[in-house]
PyMOL Python script that loads the backbone (N, CA, C, O; Angstrom):
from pymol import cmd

cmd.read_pdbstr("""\
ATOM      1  N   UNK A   1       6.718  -2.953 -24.327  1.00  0.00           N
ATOM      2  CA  UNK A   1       6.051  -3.514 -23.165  1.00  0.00           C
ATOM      3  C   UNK A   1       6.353  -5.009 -23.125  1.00  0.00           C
ATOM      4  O   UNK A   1       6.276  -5.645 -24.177  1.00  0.00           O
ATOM      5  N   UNK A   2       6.615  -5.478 -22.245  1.00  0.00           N
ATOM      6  CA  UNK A   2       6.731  -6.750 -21.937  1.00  0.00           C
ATOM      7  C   UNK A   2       5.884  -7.792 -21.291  1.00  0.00           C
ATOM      8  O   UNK A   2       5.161  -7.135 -20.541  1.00  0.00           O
ATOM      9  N   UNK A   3       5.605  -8.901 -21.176  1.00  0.00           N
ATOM     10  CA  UNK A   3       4.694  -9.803 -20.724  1.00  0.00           C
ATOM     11  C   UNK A   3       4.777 -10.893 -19.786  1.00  0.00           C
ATOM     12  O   UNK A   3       5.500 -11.634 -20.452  1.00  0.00           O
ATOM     13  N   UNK A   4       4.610 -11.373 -18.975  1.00  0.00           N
ATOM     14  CA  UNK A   4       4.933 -12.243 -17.920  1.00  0.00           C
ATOM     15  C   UNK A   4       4.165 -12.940 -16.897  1.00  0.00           C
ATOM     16  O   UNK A   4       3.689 -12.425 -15.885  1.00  0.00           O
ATOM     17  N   UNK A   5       4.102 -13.983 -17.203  1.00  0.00           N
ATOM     18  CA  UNK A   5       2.804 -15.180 -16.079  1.00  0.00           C
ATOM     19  C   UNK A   5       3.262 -15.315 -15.095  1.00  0.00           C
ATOM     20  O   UNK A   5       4.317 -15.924 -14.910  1.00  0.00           O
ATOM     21  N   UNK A   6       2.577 -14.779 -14.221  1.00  0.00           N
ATOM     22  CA  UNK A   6       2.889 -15.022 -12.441  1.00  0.00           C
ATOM     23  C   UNK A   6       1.437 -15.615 -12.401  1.00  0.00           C
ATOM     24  O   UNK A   6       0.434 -14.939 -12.633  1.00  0.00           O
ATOM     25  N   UNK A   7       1.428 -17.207 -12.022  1.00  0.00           N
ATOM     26  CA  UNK A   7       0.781 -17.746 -11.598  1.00  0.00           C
ATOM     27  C   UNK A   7      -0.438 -17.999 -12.483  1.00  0.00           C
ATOM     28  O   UNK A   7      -0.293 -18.698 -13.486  1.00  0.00           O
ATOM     29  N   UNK A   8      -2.023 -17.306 -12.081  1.00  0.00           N
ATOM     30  CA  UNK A   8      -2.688 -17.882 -13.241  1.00  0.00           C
ATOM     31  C   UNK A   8      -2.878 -16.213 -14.146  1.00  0.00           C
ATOM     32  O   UNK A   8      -3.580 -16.173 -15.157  1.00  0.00           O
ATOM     33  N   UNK A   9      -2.091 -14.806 -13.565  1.00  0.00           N
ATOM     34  CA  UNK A   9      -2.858 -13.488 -14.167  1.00  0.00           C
ATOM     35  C   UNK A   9      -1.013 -13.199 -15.211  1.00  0.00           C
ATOM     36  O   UNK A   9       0.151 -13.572 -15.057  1.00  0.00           O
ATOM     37  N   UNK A  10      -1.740 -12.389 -16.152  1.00  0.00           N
ATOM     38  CA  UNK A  10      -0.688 -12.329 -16.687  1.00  0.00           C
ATOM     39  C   UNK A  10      -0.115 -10.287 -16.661  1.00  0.00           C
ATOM     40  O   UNK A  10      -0.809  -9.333 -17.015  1.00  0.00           O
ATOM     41  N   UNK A  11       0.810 -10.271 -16.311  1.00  0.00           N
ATOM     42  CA  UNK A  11       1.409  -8.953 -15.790  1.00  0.00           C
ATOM     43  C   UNK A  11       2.241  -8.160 -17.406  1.00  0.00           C
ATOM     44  O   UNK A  11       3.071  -8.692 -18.142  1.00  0.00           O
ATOM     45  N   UNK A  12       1.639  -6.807 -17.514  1.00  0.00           N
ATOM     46  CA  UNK A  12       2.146  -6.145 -18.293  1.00  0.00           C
ATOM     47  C   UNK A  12       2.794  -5.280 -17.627  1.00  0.00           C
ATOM     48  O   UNK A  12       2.399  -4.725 -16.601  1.00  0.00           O
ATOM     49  N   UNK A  13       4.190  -5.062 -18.372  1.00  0.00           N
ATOM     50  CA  UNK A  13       5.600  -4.418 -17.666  1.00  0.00           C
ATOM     51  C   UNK A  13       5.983  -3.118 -18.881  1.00  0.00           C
ATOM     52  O   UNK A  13       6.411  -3.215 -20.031  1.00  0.00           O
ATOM     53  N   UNK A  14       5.559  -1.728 -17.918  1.00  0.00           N
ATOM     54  CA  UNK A  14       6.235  -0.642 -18.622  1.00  0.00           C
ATOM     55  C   UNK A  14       7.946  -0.642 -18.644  1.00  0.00           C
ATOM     56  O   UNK A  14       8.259  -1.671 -18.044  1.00  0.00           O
ATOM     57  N   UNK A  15       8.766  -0.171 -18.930  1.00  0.00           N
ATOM     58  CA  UNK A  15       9.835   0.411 -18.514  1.00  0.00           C
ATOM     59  C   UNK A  15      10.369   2.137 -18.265  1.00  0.00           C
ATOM     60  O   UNK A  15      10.377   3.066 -19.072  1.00  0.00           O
ATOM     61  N   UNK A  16      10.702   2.101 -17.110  1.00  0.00           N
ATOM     62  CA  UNK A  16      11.131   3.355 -16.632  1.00  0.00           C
ATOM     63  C   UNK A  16      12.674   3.325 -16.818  1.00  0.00           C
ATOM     64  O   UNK A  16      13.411   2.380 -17.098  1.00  0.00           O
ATOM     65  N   UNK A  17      13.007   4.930 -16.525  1.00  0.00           N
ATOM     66  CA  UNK A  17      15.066   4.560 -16.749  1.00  0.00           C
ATOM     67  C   UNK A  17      15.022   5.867 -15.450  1.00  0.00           C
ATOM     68  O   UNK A  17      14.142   6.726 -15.388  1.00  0.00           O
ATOM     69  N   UNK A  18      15.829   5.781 -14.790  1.00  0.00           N
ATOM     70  CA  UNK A  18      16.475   6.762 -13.512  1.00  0.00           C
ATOM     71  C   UNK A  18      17.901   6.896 -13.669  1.00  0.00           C
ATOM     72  O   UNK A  18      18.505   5.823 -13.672  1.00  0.00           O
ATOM     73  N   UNK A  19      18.443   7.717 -13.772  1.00  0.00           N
ATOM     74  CA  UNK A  19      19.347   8.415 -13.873  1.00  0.00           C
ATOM     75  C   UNK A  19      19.982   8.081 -12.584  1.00  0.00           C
ATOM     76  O   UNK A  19      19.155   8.014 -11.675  1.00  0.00           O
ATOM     77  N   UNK A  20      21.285   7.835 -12.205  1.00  0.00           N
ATOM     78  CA  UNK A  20      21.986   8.124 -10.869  1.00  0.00           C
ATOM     79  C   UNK A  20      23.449   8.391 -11.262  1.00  0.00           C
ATOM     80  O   UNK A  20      24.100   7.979 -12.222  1.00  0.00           O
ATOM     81  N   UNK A  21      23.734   9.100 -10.368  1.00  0.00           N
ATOM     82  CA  UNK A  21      25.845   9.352 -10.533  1.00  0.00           C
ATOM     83  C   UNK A  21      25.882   7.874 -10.534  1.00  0.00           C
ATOM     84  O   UNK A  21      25.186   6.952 -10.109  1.00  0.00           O
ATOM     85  N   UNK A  22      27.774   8.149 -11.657  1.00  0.00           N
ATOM     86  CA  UNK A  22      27.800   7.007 -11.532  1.00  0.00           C
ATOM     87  C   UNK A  22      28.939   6.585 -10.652  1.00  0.00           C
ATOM     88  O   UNK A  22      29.750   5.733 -11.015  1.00  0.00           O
ATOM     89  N   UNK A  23      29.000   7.300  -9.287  1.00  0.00           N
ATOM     90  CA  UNK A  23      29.846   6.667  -8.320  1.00  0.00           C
ATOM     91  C   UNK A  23      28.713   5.671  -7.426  1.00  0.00           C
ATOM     92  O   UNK A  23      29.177   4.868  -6.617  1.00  0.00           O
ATOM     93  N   UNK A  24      27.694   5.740  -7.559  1.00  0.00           N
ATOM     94  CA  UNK A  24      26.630   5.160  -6.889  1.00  0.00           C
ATOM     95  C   UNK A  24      26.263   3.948  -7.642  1.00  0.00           C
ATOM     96  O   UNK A  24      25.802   3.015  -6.984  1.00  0.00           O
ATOM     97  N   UNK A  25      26.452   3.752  -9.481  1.00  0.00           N
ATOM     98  CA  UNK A  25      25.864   2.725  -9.951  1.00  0.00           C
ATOM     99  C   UNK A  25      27.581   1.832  -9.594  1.00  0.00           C
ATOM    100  O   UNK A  25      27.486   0.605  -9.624  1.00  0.00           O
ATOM    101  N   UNK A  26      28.766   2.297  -9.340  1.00  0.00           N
ATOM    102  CA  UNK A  26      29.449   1.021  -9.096  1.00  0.00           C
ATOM    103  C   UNK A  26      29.249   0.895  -7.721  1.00  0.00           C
ATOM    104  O   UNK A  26      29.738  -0.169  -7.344  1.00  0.00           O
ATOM    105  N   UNK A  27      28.849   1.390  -7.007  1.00  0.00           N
ATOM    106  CA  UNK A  27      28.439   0.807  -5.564  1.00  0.00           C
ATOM    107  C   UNK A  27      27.435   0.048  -5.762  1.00  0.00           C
ATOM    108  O   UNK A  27      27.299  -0.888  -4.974  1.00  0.00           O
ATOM    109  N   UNK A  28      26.374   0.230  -6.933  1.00  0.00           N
ATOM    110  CA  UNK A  28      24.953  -0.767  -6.774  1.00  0.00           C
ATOM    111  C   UNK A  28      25.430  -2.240  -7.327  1.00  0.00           C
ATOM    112  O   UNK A  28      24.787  -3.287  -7.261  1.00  0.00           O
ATOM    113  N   UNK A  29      26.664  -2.043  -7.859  1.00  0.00           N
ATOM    114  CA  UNK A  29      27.520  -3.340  -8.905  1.00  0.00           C
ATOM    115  C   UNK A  29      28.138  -3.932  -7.657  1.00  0.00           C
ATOM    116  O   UNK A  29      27.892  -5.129  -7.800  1.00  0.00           O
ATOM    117  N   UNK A  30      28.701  -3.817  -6.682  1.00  0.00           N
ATOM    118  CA  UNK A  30      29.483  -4.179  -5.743  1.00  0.00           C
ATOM    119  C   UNK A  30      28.055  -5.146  -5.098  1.00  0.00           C
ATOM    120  O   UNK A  30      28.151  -6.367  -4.977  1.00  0.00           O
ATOM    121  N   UNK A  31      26.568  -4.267  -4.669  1.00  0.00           N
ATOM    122  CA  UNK A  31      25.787  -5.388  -3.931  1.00  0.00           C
ATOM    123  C   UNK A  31      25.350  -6.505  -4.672  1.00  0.00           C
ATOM    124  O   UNK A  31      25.199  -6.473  -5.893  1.00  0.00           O
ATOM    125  N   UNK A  32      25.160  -7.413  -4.021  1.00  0.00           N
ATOM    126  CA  UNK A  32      24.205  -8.581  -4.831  1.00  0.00           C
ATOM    127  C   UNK A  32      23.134  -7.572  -4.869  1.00  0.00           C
ATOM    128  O   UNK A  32      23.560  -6.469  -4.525  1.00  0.00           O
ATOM    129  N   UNK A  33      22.329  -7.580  -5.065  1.00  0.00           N
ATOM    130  CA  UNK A  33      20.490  -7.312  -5.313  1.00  0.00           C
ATOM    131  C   UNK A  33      20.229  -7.153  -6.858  1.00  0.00           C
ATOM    132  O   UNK A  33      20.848  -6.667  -7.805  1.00  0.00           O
ATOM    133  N   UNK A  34      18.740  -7.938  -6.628  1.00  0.00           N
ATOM    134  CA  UNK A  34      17.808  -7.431  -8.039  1.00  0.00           C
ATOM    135  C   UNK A  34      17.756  -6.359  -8.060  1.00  0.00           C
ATOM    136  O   UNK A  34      17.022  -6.076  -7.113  1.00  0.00           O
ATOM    137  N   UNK A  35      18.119  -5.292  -8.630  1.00  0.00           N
ATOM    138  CA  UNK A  35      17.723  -3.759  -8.352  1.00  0.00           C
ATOM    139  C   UNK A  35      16.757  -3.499  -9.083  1.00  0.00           C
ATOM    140  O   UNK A  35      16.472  -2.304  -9.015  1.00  0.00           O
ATOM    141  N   UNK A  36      15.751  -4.401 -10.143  1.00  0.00           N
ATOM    142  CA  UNK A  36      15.110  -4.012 -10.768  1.00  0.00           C
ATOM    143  C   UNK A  36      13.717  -4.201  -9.838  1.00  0.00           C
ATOM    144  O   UNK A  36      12.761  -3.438  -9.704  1.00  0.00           O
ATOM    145  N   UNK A  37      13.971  -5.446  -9.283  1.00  0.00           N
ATOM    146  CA  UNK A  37      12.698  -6.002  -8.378  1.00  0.00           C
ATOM    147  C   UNK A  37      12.439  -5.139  -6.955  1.00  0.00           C
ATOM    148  O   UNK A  37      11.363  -4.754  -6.498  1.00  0.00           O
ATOM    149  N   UNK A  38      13.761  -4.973  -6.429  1.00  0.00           N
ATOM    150  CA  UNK A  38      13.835  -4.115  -5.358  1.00  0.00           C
ATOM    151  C   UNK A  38      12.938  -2.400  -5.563  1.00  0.00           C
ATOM    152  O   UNK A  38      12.286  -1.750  -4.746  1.00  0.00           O
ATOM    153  N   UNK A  39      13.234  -2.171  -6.776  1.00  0.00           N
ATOM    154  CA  UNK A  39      12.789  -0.981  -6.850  1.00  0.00           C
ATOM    155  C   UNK A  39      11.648  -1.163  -7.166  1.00  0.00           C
ATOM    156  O   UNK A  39      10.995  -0.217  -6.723  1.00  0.00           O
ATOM    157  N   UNK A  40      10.726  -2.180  -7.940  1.00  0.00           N
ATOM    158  CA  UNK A  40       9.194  -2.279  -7.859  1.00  0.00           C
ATOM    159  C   UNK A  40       9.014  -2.113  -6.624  1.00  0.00           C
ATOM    160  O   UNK A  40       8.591  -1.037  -6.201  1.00  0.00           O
ATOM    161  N   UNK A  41       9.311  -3.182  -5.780  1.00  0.00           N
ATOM    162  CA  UNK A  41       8.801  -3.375  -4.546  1.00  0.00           C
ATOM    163  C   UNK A  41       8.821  -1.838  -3.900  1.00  0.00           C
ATOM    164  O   UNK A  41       7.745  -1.255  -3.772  1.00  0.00           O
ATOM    165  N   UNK A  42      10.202  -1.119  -3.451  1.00  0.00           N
ATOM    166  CA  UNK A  42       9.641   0.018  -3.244  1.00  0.00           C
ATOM    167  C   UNK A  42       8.754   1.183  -3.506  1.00  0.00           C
ATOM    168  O   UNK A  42       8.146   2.032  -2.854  1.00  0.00           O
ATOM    169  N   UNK A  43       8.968   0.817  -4.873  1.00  0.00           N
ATOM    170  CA  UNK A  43       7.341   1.596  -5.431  1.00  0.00           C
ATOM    171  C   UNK A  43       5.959   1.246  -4.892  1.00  0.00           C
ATOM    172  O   UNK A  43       4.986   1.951  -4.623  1.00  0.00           O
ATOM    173  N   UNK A  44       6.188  -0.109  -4.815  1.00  0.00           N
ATOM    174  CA  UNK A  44       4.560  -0.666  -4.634  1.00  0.00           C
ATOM    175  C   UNK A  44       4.291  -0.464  -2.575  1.00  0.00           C
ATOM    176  O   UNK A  44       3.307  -0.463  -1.836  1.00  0.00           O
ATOM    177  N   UNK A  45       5.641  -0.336  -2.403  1.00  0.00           N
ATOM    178  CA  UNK A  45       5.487  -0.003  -0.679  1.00  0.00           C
ATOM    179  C   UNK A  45       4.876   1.510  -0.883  1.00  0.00           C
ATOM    180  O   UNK A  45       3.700   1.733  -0.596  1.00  0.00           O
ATOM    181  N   UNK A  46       5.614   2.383  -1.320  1.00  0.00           N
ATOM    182  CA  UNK A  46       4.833   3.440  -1.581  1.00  0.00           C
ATOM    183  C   UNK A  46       3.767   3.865  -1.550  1.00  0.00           C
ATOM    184  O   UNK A  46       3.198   4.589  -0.734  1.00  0.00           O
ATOM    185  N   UNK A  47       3.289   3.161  -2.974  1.00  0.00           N
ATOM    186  CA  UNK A  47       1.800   3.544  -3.500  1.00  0.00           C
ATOM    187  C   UNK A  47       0.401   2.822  -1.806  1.00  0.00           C
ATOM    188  O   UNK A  47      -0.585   3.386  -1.331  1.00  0.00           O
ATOM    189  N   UNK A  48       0.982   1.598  -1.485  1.00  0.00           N
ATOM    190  CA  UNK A  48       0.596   1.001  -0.526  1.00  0.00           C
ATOM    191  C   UNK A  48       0.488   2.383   0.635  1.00  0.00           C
ATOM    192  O   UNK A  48      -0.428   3.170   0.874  1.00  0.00           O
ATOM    193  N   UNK A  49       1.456   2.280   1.023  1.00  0.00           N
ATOM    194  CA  UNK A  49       1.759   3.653   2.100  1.00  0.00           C
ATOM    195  C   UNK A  49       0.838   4.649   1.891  1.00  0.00           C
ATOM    196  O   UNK A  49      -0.207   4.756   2.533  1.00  0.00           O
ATOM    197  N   UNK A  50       1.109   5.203   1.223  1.00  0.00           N
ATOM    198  CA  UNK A  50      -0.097   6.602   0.049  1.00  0.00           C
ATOM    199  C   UNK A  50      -1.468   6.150   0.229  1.00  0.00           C
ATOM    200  O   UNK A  50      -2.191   6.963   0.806  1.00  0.00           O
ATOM    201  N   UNK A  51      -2.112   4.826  -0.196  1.00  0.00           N
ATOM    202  CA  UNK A  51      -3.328   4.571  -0.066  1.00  0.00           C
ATOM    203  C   UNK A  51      -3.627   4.665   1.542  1.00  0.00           C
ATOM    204  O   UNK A  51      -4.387   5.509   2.016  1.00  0.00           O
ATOM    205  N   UNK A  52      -2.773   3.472   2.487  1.00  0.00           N
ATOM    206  CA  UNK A  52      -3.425   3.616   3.658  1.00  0.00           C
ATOM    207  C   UNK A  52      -3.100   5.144   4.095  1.00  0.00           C
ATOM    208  O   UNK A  52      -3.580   5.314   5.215  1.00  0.00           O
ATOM    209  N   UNK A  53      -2.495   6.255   3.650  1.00  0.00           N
ATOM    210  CA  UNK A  53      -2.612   7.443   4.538  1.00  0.00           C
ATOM    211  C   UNK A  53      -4.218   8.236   4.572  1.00  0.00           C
ATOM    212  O   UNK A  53      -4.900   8.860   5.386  1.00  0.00           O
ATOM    213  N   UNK A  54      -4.332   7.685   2.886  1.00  0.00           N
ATOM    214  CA  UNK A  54      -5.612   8.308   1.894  1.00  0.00           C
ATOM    215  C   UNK A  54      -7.062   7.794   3.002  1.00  0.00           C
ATOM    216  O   UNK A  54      -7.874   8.561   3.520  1.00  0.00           O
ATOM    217  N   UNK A  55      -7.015   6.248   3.119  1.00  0.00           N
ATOM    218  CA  UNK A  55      -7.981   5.613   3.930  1.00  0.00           C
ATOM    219  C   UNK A  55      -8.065   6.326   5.112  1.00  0.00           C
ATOM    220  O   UNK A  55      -9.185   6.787   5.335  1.00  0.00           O
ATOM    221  N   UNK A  56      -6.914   6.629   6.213  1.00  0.00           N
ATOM    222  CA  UNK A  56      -6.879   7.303   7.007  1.00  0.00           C
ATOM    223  C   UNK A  56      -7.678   8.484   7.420  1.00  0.00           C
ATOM    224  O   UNK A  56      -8.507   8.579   8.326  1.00  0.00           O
ATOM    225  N   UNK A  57      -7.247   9.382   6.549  1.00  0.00           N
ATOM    226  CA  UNK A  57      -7.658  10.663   6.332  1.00  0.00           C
ATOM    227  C   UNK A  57      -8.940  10.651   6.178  1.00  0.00           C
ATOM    228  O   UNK A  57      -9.603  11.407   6.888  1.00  0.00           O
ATOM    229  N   UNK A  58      -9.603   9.792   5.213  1.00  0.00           N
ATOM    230  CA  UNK A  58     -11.313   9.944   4.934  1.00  0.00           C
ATOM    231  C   UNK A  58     -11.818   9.207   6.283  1.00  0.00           C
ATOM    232  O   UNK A  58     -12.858   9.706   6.712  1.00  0.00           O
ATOM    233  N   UNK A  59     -11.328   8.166   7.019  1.00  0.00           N
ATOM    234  CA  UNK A  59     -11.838   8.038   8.321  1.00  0.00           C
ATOM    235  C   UNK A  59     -11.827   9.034   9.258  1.00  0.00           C
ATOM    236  O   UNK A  59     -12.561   8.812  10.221  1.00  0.00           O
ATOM    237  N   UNK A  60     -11.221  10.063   9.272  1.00  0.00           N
ATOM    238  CA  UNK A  60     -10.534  10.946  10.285  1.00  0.00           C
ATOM    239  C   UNK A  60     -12.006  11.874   9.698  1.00  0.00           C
ATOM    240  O   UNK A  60     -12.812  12.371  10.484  1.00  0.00           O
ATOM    241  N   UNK A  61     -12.108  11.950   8.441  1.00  0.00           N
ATOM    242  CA  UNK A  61     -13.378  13.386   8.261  1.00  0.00           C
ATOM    243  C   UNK A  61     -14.304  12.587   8.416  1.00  0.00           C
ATOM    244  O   UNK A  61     -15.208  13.391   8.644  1.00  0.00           O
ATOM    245  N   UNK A  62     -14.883  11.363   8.477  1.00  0.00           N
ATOM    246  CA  UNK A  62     -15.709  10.493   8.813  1.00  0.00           C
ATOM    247  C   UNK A  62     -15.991  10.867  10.345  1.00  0.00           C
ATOM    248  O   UNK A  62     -16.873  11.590  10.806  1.00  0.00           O
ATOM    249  N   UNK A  63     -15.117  10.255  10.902  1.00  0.00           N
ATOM    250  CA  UNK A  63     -14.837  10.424  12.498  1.00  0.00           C
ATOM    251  C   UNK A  63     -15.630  12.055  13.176  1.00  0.00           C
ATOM    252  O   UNK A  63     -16.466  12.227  14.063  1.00  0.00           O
ATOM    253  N   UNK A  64     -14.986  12.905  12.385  1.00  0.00           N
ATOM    254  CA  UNK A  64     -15.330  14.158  13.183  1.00  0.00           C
ATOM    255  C   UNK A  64     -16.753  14.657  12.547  1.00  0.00           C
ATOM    256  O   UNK A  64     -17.426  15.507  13.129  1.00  0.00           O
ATOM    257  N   UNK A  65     -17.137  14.105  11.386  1.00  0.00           N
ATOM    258  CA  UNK A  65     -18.534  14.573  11.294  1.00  0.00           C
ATOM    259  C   UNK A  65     -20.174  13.598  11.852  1.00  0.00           C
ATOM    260  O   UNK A  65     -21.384  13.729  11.662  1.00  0.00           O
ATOM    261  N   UNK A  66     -19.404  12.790  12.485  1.00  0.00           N
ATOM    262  CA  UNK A  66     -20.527  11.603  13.256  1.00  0.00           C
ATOM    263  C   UNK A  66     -20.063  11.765  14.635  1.00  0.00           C
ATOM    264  O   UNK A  66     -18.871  11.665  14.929  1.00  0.00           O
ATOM    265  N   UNK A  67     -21.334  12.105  15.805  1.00  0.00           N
ATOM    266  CA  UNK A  67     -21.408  12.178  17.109  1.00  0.00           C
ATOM    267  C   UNK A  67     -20.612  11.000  17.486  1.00  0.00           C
ATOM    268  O   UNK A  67     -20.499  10.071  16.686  1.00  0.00           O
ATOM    269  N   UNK A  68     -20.011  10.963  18.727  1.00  0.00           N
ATOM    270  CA  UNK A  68     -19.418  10.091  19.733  1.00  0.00           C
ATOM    271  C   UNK A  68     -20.607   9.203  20.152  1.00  0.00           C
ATOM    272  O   UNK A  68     -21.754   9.590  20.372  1.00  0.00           O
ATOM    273  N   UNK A  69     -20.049   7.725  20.235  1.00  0.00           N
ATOM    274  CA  UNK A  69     -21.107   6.823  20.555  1.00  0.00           C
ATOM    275  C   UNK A  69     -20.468   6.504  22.241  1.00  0.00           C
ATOM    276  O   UNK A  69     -19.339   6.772  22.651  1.00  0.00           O
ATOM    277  N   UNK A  70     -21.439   5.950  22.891  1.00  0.00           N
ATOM    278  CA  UNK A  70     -21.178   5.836  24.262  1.00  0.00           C
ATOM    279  C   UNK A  70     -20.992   3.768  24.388  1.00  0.00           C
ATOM    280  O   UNK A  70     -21.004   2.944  23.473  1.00  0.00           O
ATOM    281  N   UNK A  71     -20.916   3.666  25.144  1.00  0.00           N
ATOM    282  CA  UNK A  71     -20.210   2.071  25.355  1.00  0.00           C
ATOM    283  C   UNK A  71     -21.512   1.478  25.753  1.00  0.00           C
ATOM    284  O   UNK A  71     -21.924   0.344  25.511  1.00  0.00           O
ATOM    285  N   UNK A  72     -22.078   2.426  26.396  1.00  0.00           N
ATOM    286  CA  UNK A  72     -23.325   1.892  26.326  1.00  0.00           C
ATOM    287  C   UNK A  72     -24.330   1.421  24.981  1.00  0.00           C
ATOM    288  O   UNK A  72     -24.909   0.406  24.594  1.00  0.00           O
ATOM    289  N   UNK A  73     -24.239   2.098  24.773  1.00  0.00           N
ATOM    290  CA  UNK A  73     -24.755   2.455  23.309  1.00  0.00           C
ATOM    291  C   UNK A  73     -24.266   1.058  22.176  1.00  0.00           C
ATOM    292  O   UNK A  73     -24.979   0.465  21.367  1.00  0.00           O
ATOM    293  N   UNK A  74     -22.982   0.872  22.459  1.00  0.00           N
ATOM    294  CA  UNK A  74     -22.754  -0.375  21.697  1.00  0.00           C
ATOM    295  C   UNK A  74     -23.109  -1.414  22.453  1.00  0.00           C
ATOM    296  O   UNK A  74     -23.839  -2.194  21.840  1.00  0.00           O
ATOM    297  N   UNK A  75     -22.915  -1.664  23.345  1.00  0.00           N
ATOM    298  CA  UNK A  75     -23.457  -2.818  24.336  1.00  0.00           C
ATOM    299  C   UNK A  75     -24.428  -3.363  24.242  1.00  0.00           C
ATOM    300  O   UNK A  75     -24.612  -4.570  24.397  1.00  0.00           O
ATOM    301  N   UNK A  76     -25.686  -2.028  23.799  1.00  0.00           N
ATOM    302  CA  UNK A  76     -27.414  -2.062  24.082  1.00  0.00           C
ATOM    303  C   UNK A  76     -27.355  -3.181  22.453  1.00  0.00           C
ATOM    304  O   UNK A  76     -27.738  -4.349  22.386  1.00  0.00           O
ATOM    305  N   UNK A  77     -26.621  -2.151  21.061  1.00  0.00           N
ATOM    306  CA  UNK A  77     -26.352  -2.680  19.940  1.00  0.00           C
ATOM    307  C   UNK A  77     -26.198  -4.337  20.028  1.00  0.00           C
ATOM    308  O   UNK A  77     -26.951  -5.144  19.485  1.00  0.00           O
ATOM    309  N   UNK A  78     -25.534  -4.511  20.495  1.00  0.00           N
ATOM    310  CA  UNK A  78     -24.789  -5.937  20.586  1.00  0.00           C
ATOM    311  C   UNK A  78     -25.941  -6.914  20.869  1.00  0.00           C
ATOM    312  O   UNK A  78     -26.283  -7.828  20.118  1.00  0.00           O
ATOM    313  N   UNK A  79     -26.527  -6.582  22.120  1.00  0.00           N
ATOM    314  CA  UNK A  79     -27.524  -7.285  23.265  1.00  0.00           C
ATOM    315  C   UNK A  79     -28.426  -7.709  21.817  1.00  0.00           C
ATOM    316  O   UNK A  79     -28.604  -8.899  21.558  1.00  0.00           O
ATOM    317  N   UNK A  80     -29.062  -6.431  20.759  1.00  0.00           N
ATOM    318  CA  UNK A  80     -29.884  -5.919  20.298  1.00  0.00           C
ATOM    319  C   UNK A  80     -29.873  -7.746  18.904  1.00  0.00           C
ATOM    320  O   UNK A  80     -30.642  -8.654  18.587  1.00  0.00           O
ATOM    321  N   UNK A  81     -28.812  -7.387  18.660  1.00  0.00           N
ATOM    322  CA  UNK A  81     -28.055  -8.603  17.830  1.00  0.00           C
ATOM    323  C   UNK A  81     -28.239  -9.945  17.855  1.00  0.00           C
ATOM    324  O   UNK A  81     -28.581 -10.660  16.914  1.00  0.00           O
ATOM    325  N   UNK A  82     -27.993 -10.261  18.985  1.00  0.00           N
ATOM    326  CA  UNK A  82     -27.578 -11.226  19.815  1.00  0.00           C
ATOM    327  C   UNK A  82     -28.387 -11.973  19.796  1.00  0.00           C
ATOM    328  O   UNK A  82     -28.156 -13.170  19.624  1.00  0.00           O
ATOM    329  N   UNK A  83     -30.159 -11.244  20.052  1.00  0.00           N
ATOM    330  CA  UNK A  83     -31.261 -11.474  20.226  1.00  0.00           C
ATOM    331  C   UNK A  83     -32.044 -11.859  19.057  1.00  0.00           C
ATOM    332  O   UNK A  83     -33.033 -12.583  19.169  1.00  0.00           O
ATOM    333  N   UNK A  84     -31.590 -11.349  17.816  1.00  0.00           N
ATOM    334  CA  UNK A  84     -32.102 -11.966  16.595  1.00  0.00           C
ATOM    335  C   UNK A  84     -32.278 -13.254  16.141  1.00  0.00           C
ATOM    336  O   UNK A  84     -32.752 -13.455  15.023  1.00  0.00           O
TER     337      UNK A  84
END
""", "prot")
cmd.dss("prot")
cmd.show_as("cartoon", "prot")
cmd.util.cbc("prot")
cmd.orient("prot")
């Protein structure tokens, strides 16, 4: 495991290994890129992605088990507020 200060928190680093043909790792030699950083980042887009679908979804069973509110209804809310 490895160790590393970004800023004031300090980050512990597993290592993973992925396998690819290797007509693809001299194509990854030909680009510039970090491929190590690039591929966090896509991970962490991921996991990101995954959560907001997760949030989604529990709003969506949220949504359908609470009655429809009317505009009125928030309006009266608001007025109700306002007045405090």
């Amino acid at each position: 495991m490895e160790q590393e200060q970004i800023g004031k928190a300090e980050v512990d680093y597993e290592v993973i290994t992925v396998k690819v043909p290797k007509q693809l790792k001299k194509q990854m030699k030909q680009v510039k890129v970090n491929w190590s950083e690039y591929i966090r980042q896509c991970i962490q887009n991921r996991i990101n992605q995954q959560r907001r679908q997760e949030a989604f979804d529990k709003l969506d069973e949220i949504r359908k088990r609470t009655k429809p509110t009317s505009t009125e209804e928030i309006v009266q809310w608001i007025r109700e507020d306002r007045e405090r």
